[in-house]
LUMNU-141191 format. One record per residue (C-alpha): residue number from 0; chain; y, z, x; residue in one letter. Coordinates in steps of 0.001 Angstrom, whole numbers, plus 500000, padded with zeros to 6 digits. Last residue first. Layout:
REM residues N
> k c c2 c3 c1 r
> NUM A Y Z X A
...
//
This chain:
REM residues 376
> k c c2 c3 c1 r
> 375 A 267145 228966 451455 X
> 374 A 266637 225672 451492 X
> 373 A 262868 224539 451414 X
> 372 A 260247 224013 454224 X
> 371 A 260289 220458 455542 X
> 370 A 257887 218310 454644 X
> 369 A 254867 216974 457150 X
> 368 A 253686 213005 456442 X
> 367 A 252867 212962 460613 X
> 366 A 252034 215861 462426 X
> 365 A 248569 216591 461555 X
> 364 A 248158 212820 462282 X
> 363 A 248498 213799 465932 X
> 362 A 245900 217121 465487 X
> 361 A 243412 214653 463855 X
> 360 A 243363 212221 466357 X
> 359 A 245397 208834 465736 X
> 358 A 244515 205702 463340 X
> 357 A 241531 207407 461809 X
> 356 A 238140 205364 461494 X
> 355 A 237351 202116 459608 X
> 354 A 239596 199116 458943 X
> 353 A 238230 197132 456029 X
> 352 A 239012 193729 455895 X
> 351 A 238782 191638 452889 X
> 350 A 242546 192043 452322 X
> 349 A 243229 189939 455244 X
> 348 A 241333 187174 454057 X
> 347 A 243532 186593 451153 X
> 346 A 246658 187979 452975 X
> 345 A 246078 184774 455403 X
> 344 A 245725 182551 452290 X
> 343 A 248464 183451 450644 X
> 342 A 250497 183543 453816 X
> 341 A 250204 180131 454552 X
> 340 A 250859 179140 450823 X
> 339 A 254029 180240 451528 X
> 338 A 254374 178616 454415 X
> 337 A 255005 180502 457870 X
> 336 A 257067 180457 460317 X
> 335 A 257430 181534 463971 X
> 334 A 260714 181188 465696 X
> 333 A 260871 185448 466021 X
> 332 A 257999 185525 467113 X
> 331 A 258567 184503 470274 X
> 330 A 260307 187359 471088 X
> 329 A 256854 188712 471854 X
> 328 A 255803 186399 474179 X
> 327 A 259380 187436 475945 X
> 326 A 258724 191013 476309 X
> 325 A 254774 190192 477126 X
> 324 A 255415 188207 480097 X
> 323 A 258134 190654 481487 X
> 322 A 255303 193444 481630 X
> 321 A 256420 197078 480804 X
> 320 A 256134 196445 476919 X
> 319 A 256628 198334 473964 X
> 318 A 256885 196331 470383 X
> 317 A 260047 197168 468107 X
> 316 A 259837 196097 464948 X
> 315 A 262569 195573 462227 X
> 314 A 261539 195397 458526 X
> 313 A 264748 194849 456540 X
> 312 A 263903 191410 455429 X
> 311 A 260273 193312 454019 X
> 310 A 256936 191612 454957 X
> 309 A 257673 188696 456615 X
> 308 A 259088 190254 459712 X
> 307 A 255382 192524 459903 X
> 306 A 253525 189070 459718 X
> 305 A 255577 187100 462099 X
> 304 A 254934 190364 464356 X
> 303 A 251026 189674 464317 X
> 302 A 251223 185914 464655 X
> 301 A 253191 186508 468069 X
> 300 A 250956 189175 469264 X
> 299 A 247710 186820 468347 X
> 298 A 249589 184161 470293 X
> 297 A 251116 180904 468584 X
> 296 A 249490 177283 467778 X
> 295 A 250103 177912 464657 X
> 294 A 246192 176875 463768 X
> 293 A 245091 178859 467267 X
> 292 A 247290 181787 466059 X
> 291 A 245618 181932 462919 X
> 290 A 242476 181853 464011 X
> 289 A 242987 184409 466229 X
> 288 A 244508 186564 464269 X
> 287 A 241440 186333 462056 X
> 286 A 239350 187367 465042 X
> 285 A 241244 190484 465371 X
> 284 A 241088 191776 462198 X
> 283 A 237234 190966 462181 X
> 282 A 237515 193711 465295 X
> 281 A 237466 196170 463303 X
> 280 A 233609 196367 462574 X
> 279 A 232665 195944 466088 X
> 278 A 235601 198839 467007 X
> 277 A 233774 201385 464386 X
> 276 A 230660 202807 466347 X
> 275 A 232120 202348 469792 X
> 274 A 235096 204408 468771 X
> 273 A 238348 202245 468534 X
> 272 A 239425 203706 465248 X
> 271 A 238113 206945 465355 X
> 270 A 241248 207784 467686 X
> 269 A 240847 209801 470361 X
> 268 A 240483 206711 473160 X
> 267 A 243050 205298 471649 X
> 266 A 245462 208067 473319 X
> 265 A 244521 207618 477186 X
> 264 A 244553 210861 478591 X
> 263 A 240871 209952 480595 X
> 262 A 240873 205748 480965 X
> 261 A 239791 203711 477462 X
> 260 A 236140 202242 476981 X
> 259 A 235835 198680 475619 X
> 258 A 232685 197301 475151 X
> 257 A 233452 195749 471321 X
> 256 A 237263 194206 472997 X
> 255 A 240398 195345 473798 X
> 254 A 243131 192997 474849 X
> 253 A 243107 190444 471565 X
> 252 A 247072 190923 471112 X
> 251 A 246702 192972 468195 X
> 250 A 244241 195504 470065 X
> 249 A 247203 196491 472131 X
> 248 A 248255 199697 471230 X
> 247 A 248458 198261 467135 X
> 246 A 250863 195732 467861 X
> 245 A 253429 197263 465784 X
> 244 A 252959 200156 467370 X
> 243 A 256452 201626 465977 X
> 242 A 257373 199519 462436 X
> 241 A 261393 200246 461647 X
> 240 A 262166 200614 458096 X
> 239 A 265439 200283 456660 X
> 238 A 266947 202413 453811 X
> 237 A 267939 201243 450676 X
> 236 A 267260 204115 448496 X
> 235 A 264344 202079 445942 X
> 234 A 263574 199978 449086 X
> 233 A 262927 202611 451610 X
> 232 A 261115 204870 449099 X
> 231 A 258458 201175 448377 X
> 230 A 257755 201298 452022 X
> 229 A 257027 204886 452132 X
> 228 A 254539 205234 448908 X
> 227 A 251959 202625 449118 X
> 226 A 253011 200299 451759 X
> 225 A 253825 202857 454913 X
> 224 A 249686 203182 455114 X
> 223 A 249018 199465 456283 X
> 222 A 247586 200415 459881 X
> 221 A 245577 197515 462076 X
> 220 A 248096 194794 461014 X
> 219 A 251073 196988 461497 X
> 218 A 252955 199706 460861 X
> 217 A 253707 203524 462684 X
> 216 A 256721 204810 461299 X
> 215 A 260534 205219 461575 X
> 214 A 262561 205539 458629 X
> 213 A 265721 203966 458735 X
> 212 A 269548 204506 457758 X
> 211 A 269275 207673 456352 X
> 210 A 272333 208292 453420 X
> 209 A 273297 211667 453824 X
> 208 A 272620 215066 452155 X
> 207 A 270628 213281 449236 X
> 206 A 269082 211322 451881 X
> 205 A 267672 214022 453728 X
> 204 A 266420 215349 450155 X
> 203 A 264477 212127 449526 X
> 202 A 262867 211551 453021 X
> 201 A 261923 215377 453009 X
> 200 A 260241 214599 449589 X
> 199 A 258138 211643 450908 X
> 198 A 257223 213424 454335 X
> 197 A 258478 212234 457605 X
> 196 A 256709 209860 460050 X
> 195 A 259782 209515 462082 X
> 194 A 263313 210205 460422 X
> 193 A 266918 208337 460757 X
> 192 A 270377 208758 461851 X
> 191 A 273435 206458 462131 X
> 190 A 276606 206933 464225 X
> 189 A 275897 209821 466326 X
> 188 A 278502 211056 469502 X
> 187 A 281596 210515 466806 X
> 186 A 282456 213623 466182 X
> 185 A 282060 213436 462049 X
> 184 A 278722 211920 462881 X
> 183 A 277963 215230 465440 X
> 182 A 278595 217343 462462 X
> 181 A 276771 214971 459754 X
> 180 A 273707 215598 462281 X
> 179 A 273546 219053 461743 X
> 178 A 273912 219239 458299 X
> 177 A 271105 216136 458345 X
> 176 A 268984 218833 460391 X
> 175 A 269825 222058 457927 X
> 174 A 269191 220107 454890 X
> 173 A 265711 219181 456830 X
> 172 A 265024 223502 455754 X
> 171 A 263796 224006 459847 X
> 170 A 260321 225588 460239 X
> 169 A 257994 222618 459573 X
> 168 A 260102 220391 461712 X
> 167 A 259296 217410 460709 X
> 166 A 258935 214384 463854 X
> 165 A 261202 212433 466142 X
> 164 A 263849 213209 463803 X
> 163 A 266115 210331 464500 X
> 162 A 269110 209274 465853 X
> 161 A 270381 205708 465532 X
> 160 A 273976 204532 467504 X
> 159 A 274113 207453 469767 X
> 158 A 277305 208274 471081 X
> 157 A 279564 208388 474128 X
> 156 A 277251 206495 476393 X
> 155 A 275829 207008 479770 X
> 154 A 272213 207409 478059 X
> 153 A 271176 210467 480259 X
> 152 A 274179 211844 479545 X
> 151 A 274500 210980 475756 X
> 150 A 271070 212327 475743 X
> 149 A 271815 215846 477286 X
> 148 A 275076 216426 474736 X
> 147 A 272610 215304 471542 X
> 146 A 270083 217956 473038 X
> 145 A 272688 220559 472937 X
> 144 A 273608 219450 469174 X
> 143 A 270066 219573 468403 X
> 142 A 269679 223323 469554 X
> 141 A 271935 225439 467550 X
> 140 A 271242 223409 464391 X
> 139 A 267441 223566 465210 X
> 138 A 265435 220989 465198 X
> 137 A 263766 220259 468922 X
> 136 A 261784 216849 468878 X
> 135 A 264987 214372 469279 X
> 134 A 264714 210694 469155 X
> 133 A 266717 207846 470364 X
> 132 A 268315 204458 469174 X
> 131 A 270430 202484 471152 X
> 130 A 272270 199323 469457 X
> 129 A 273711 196621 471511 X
> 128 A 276915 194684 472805 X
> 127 A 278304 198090 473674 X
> 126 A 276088 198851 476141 X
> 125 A 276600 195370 477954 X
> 124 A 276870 196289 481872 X
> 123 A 275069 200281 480922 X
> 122 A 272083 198441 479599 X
> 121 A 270235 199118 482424 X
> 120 A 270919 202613 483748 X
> 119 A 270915 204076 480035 X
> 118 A 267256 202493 479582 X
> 117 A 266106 204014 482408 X
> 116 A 267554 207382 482142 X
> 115 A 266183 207137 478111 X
> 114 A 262810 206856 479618 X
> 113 A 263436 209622 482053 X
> 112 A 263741 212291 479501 X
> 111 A 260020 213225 479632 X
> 110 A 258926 210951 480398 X
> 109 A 259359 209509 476483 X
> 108 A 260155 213284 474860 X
> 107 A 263965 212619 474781 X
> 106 A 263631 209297 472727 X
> 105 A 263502 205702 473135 X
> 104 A 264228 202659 471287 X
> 103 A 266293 199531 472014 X
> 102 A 267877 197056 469619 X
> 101 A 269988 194257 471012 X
> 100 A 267669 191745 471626 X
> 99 A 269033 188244 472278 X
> 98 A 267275 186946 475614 X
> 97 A 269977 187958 477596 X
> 96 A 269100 191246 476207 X
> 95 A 265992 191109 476854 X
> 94 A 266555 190095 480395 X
> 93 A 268688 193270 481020 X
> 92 A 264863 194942 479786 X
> 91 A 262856 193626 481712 X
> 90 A 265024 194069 484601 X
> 89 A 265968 197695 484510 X
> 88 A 261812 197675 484196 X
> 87 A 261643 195681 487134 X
> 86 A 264102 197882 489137 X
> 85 A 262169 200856 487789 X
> 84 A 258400 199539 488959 X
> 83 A 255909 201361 487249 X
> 82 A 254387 204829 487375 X
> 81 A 251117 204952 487312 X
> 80 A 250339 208177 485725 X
> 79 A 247221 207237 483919 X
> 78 A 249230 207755 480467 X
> 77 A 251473 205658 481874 X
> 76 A 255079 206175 483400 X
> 75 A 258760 206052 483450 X
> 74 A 258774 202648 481209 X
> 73 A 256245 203442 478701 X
> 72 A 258419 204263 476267 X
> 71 A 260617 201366 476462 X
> 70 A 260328 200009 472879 X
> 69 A 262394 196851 472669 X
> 68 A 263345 195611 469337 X
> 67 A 262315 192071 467496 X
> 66 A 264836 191111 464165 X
> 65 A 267994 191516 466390 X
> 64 A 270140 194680 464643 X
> 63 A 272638 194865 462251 X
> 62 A 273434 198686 460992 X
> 61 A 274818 198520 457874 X
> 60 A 272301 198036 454591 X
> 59 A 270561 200677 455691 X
> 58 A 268858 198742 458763 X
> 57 A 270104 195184 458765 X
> 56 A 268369 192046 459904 X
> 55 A 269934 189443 462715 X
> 54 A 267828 186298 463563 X
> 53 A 268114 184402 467228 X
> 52 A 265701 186289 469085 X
> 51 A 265937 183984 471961 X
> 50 A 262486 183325 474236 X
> 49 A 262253 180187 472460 X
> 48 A 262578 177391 474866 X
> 47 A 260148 179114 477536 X
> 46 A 257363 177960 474687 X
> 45 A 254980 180785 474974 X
> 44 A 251929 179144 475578 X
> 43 A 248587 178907 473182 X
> 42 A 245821 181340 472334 X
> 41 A 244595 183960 474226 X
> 40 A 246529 183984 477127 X
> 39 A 249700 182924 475864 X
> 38 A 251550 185664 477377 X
> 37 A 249563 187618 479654 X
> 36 A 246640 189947 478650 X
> 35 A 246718 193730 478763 X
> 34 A 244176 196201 478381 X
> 33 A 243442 197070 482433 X
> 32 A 247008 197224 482645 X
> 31 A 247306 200429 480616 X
> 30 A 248989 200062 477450 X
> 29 A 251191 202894 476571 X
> 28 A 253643 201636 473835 X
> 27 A 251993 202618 470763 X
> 26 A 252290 206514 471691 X
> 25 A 254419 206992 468961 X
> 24 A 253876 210847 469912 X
> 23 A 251137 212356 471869 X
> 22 A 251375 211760 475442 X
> 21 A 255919 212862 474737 X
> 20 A 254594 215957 473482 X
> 19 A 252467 216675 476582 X
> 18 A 255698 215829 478639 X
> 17 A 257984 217696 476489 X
> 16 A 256109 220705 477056 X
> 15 A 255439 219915 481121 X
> 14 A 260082 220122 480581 X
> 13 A 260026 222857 478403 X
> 12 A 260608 223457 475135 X
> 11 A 262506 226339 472776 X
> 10 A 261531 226529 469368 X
> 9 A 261634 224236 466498 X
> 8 A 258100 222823 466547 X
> 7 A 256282 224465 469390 X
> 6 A 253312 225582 467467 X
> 5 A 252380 221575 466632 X
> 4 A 252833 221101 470710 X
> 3 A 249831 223713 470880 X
> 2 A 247188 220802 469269 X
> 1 A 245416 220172 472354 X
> 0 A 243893 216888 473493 X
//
């Protein structure tokens, strides 16, 4: 996998550009069949009489969201190019809905651009009975606000309920972005705005031009980075925090195994941690999730996302999914409790586990934790 998307930070892009970029970033959504498991495969049965996501959180302190997302990355296509079924994904995600979520995430680079086609097709009947929240990868002034006009299009809405920064732009001051942003705010076509894997300091100074209303990062069992310093920002400024691969691409759920080998463009199959030297010793994570969702008689997905709700009330996830099974196993987390005592002794264990290897390639994570350059 290249590294040239990293040189076209802040300049003009393509559509084949935003494709590679789009292979690249949050790419926690893109499972390929082969990897999947149904609902309740592992451990246990969705019960059909929980599929709601009953329980509201706020992001910022304002924006009230269901307490399980959508991602629909993966919608237009895979990473193997299958490309699956629009009127099922239109589907998957009008169920959702009627299923209580009414937070859904995609961004310009996800297709490229189709994604958010897909998802402003199907929510189109009830679009103002949920949130939307998209990303944008080009930073300039000039350019944002012409990228704004092309996702409210694509969208079929009048605004954007949560914009972010799909990643630092190492050429653009990020007072310059949130300047920006406060223009189309003022307008009306952006209500909230937020940052993906930003830098501490760039966090700090977007605020200080406008209060963020969640920081978008990757989370979960498999990667506990946001808790030392990015975690801890969101609570001293009050900003929410929204958990991308939450399921850890799958190996969460119990779908990859110590012989797994991942299909050419495939993502994981860059990062160190599912190399055939490290996956043995990572998978203790996943056998402890199993445990655990035997003895809650839940899913390993399910008992995953109970974890990530649990740790923060403003902590919103928002797992990717093209298979109906999976949407609503996953809602099903939102009815799963915990003691405390329960999670005493699962963080006890937990904490004995050592995940080796790096979460994404090196030119990915290159990307991620970047600060803006300073005001001029």
């Amino acid at each position: 996998m290249k590294n040239s998307i990293n040189k076209k930070a802040g300049n003009g892009i393509n559509r084949r550009d935003l494709f590679k970029t789009g292979l690249v970033l949050a790419g926690g959504a893109l499972l390929p069949s082969a990897c999947t498991t149904s609902a309740g495969s592992v451990a246990g049965k969705s019960n059909s009489s929980k599929q709601q996501v009953t329980t509201r959180r706020k992001l910022g302190g304002t924006l009230e969201v269901s307490s399980i997302g959508l991602g629909v990355q993966n919608m237009p296509r895979t990473y193997q190019t299958t490309i699956p079924s629009r009127p099922e994904m239109i589907n998957i995600i009008r169920t959702a809905f009627d299923n209580g979520v009414t937070l859904f995430d995609t961004a310009e680079v996800y297709g490229p651009l189709e994604s958010e086609r897909i998802l402003g097709e199907a929510v189109a009947p009830f679009r103002n009975k949920i949130v939307i929240e998209t990303k944008f990868f080009r930073s300039r002034p000039e350019q944002l606000k012409e990228v704004v006009e092309g996702m409210l299009t694509r969208l079929r809405t009048d605004r954007i309920d949560l914009l972010y920064q799909h990643r630092v732009d190492r050429a653009v001051p990020i007072e310059d972005v949130v300047g920006a942003i406060k223009d189309l705010i003022v307008q009306g076509k952006v209500l909230h705005y937020g940052l993906s894997e930003p830098g501490l300091q760039t966090i700090r100074r977007a605020h200080a031009v406008h209060p963020v209303t969640a920081i978008q990062n990757e989370y979960s069992l498999l990667w506990r980075g946001p808790e030392t310093e990015v975690i801890p920002i969101c609570e001293e400024l009050g900003i929410g925090f929204v958990p991308w691969s939450p399921l850890g691409v799958g190996f969460l759920t119990g779908a990859i195994d110590a012989n797994t080998r991942f299909a050419q463009g495939d993502i994981r199959g860059g990062e160190g941690r599912f190399s055939p030297e490290n996956l043995p010793n990572n998978l203790a994570l996943v056998e402890l999730i199993k445990k655990w969702a035997i003895q809650k008689s839940a899913t390993p997905a399910q008992i995953s996302l109970s974890w990530l709700l649990a740790q923060k009330p403003w902590i919103v996830p928002i797992p990717g999914t093209t298979q109906m099974a999976h949407m609503i196993e996953n809602n099903g987390a939102d009815h799963l409790r915990f003691t405390a005592d329960e999670w005493i002794s699962f963080n006890a264990d937990l904490a004995k586990i050592e995940i080796k290897g790096l979460r994404l390639p090196q030119g990915v994570l290159n990307m991620s934790g970047v600060e803006a350059p300073p005001k001029k």
